[in-house]
N, C-alpha and C positions, 0 to 999 in steps of 0.2 A: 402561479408557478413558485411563490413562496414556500409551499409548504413539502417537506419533505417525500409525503405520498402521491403527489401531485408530480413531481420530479423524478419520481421512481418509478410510475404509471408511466408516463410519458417515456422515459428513459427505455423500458422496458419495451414499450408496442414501438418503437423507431425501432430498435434491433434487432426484434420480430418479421418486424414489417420487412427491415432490408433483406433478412436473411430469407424467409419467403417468395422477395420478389427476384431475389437475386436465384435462388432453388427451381422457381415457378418457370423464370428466361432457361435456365439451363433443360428444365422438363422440355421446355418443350425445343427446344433445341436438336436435342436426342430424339425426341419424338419424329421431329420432321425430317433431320435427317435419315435417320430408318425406312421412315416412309416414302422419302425420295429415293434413298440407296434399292428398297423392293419394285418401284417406277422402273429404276434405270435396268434391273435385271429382267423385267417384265418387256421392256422396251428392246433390249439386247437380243433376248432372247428369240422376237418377234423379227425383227430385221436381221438375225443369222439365217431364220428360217427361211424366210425370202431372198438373201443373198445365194442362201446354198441351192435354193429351188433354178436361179438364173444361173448358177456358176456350171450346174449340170445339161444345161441346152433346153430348159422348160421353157418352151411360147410362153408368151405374154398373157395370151385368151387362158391358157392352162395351169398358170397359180394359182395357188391353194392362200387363199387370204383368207386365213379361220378369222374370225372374231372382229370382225370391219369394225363395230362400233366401238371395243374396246381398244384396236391396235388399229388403227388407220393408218396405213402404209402409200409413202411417196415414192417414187422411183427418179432419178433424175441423171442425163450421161454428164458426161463430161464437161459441155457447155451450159450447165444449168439448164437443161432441157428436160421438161417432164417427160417421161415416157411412159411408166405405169400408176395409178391412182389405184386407191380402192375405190368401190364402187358405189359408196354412196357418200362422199368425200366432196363436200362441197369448196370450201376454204380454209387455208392452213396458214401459218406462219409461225415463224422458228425455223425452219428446214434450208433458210436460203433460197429455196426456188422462185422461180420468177409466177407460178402460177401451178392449178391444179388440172389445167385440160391437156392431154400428153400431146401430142406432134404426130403429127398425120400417117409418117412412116412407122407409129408406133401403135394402128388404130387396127393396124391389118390382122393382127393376132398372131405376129412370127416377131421373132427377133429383126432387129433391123440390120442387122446383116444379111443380102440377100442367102438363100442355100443355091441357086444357083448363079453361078460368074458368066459374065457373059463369055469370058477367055475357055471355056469349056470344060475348066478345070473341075473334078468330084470334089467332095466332100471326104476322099481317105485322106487327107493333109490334115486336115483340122484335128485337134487334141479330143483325144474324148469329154476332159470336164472342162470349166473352166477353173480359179481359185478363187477364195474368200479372201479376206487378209485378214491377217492374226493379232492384227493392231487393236489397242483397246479402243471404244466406239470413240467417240464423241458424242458428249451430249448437251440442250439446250433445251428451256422452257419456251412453248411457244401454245399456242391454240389452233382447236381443230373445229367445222363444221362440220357434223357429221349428220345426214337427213334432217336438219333444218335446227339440228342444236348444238351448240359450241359449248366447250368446256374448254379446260386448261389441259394439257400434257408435256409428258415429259418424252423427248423426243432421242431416237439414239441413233448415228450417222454408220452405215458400216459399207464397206466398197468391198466389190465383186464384181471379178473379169470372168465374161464368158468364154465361150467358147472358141467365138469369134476374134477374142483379143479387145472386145468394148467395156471399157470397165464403168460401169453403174456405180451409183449411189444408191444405198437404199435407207428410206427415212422410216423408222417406224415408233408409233408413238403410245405409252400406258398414260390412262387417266390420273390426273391427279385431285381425282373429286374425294377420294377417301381418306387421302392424308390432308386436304383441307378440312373436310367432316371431323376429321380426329384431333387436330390441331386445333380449332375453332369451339370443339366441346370440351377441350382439356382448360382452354385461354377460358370459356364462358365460366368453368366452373372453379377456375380459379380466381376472375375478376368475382364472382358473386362470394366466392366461399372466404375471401383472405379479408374484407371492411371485417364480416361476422367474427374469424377467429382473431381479429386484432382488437375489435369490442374486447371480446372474452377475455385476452389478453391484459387490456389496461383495467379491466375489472377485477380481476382474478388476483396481478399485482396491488393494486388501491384496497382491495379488502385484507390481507395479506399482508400488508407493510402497515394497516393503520393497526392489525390486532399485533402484529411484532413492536410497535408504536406505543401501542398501550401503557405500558408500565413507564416510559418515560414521562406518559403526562403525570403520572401519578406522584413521579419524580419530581418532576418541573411543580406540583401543585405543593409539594410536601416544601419542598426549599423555599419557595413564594410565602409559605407560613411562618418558615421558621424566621424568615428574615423577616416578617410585620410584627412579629412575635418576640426576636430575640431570644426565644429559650433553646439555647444548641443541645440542651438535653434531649432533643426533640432527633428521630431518624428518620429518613428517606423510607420509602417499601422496597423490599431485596424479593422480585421474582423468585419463583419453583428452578425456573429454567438457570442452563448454564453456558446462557452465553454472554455476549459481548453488554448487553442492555444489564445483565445481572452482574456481572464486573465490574462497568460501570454505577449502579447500586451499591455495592461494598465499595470503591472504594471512597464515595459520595460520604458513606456512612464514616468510614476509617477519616478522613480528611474531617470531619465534623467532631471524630471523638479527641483529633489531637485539637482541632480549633479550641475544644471545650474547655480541653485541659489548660492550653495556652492561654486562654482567657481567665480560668481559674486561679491557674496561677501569675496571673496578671494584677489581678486582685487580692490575692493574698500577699503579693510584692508590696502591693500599693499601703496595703494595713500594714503589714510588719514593716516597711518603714516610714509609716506615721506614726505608727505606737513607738519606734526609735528613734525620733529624731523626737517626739514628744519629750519625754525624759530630760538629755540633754540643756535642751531648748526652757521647760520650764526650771533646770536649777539653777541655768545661768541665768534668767530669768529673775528669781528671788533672791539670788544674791545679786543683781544688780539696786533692785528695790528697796532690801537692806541698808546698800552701799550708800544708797540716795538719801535713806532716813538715817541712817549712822553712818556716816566715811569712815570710824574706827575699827568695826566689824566686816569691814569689804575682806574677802576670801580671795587675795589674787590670783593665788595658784591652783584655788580652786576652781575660777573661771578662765584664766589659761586652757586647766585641762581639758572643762566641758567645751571649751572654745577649739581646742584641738581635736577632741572626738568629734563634734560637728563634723569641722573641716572633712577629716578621715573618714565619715560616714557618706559624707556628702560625693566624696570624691570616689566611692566602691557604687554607690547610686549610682553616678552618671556611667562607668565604665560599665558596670552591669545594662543599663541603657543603651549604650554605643552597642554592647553584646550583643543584645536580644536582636538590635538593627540590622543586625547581620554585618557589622563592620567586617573586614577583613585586615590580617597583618598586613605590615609592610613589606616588602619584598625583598629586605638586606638580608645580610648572611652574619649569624649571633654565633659566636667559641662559647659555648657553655662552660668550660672549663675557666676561661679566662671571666667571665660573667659572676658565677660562683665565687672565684678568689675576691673578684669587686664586692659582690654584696657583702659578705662575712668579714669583709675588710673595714666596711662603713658600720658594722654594728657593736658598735663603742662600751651602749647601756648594754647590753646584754646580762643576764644574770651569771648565764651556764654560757662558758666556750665553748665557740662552735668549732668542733676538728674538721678540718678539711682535708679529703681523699680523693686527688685529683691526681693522675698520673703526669709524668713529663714527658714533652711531646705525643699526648696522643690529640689526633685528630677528632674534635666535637664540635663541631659547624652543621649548625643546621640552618635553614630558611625561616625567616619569621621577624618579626616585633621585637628590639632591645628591650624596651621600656615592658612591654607585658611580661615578656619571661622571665625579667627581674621582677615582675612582682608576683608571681608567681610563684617562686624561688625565697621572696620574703616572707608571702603569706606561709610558707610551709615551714617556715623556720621559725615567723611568730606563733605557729602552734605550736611545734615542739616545745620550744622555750616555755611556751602557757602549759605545758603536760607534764613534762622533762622533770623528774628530781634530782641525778645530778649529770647528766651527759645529754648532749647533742651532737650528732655528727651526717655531715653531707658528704656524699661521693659521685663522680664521675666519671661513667664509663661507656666502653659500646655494646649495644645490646648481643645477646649470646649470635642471633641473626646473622648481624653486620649490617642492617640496614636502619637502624636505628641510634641512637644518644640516649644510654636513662643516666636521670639524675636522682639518686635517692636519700633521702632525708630520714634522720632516726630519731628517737629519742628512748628513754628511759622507763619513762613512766609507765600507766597504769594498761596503758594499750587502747583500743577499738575493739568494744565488741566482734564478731563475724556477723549477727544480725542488724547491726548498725552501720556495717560497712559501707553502704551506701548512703541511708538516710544524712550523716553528715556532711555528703556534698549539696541538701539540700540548703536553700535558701532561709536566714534566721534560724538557723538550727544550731540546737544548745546541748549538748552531751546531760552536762551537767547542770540541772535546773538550779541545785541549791549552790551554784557559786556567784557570784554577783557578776551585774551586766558590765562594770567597769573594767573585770579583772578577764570575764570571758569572751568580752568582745561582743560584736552585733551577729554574728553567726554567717560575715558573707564571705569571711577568706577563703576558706575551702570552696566555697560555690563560685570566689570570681576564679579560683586557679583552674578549675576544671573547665570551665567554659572557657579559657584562653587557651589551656590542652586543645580543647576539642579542635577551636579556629584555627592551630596549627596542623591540624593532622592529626596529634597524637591523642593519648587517653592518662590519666592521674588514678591511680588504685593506691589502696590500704593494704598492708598484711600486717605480721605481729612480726615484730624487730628482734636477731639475735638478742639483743640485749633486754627483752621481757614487753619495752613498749610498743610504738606505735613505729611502721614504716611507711612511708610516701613515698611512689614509685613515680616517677613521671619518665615517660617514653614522649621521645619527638623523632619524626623520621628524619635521615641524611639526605642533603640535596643530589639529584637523581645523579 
């Protein structure tokens, strides 16, 4: 029962099965009651006949008892006393009576009222009919013998006063051998016909669910590959069809083309800062060996520095790391505005003053990281400064919106292409090849500032600055 077709087959014939058996009880339910409801009118029917026949003054000997074997009729008075039988009516039961032999006064062929009174009295007294009653029968299943064969019937009770004022019972009873017949052929052919259609059923589903199946082993085989293999350039098979098996295919595939990529560029992280910390690493390096074979020629500012770009490389490394980790900000609440006045306040060496365009009193609090979004805010200021020939200026404000804070950053210079607009946030990326590595830096400021955008919420874009160069726009959303 592991396997999904196996559980869908199964799942499917129990469902079948109930609603079947649960259809099959109801069939015949209907059935049988119909067939008892045309009994009981058959039976009605038969004992009106016979009540109306005594209610009119018909002797006993002179009933008309059509159909003895199909309606076998009881007669009984008041004390459960037989009076009339049909005539080949051997044993009954259902009807209450105590027996099927009538009572001696009932043998004579008259009604057991005499017609003559001994007081002298005629027969003008007496009512001409007697009456039925209009009450619905009563009915009861019981058995009849009728010339030496018993069946089952349905028997129906209806009272009639003669003429005489004796009110009779009369019992008279329809076969119930054809709504058994019918009943019992409907039951047979549903006990044999519902194992075959619930076969059919778990077949029909198991064939059906393994070719809908299909394309997932294909799935399942191609990822099995790619993962013995490692090559992510490698794709899953995307079915004709559109459904849920083919969705899942795309997005199998999409999840695999960013893996590739994240892994791609995983690697190319890992070279570009190998080949950056290379550098560094071997000049401090050879001026230390130098310093070893000559103390007079030791460079100390020149190893300070390579000793400080380390540091500085080492330390966009690891936050780039924490990034990729998916770290997340802190949850305080940063004044951008007030943050801004700190950083530009700490930057002493600067070449070019930085102006600051921060209004008073306005409101620029958003949620986030102190320490990131000042570096952030530094990284985009040490570009400018690296770009800027003779102006730099930051400003803060709130977005046109109102649900946002931008801070934006200017400078002078030469600007950002509009095809380059992007590529710049990419990682070790150099605008300028022919400037050196010392004066342009490792190429991650702008790639750690955007990737701390992103973990806040917001986004960091490029346009071309009133002032001819370059603008950095950073948007962060306001706390809700």
């Amino acid at each position: 029962m592991r396997s999904v077709r196996a559980r869908a087959a199964l799942g499917a014939t129990l469902v079948v099965a109930v609603a079947l058996i649960g259809a099959g009880l109801a069939v015949l339910l209907v059935l049988r009651d119909n067939l008892i409801g045309q009994a009981d009118l058959q039976a009605e029917v038969a004992a009106r006949d016979v009540a109306g026949q005594l209610a009119t003054g018909t002797a006993y000997d002179d009933l008309e008892l059509d159909d003895e074997e199909d309606h076998p009729v009881q007669v009984v008075d008041e004390e459960g006393r037989v009076v009339i039988v049909s005539k080949d009516l051997r044993a009954v039961t259902g009807t209450g009576a105590t027996g099927v032999t009538p009572v001696p006064s009932a043998s004579a062929g008259a009604t057991p009222s005499p017609d003559d009174d001994d007081d002298g009295d005629d027969d003008s007294s007496r009512p001409d009919s007697g009456e039925v009653s209009s009450d619905d029968p009563e009915f009861s299943d019981g058995t009849a013998t009728v010339d030496r064969t018993t069946a089952d019937y349905r028997f129906a009770a209806v009272e009639a006063t003669t003429r005489d004022g004796v009110t009779l019972t009369v019992y008279a009873g329809a076969p119930l051998a054809a709504e058994q017949e019918a009943v019992g052929t409907v039951r047979g052919a549903m006990l044999t016909g519902l194992p075959v259609l619930l076969v059919v059923v778990a077949g029909v589903t198991w064939l059906v669910t393994r070719r809908a199946l299909r394309p997932v082993e294909g799935i399942r085989r191609e990822m099995a590959a790619i993962t013995a293999s490692e090559d992510l350039a490698r794709r899953v098979p995307e079915p004709d069809s559109r459904d849920e098996i083919a969705a899942l295919a795309r997005t199998t595939n999409e999840t695999l083309t960013v893996l590739e990529a994240s892994v791609e560029r995983q690697r190319r992280f890992v070279a570009d800062a190998s080949h950056e910390l290379r550098s560094p690493i071997a000049s401090l390096r050879t001026q230390l060996e130098v310093a070893e074979a000559h103390p007079e020629l030791l460079d100390l500012p020149g190893a300070v520095a390579d000793t400080v770009r380390l540091q500085v490389l080492a330390a966009d490394l690891l936050l780039l790391a924490r990034l990729d980790a998916g770290e997340k900000p802190g949850g305080g609440t940063v004044e951008l505005g007030a943050l801004v006045r700190e950083e530009v306040s700490q930057r002493t060496g600067d070449r070019i003053a930085v102006a600051v365009e921060v209004p008073d009193g306005g409101a620029f609090e958003v949620n986030g990281s102190r320490g990131q979004l000042s570096r952030v805010i530094g990284n985009l200021l040490d570009n400018a400064q690296r770009h800027a020939e003779g102006s730099v200026a930051v400003s803060v404000s709130v977005a046109a919106d109102g649900r946002g804070v931008r801070v934006e950053v200017r400078d002078d210079g030469a600007g950002v292409p509009e095809e380059e607009r992007e590529r710049i946030f990419e990682r070790f990326v150099r605008l300028d090849d022919a400037r050196s590595r010392d004066d342009g830096g490792a190429g991650l400021g702008l790639a750690i500032a955007r990737d701390v955008a992103a973990r806040h919420g917001g986004t960091l874009t490029v346009h071309r600055a009133d002032e001819g160069g370059a603008a950095f726009r950073l948007w962060l959303p306001r706390p809700a």
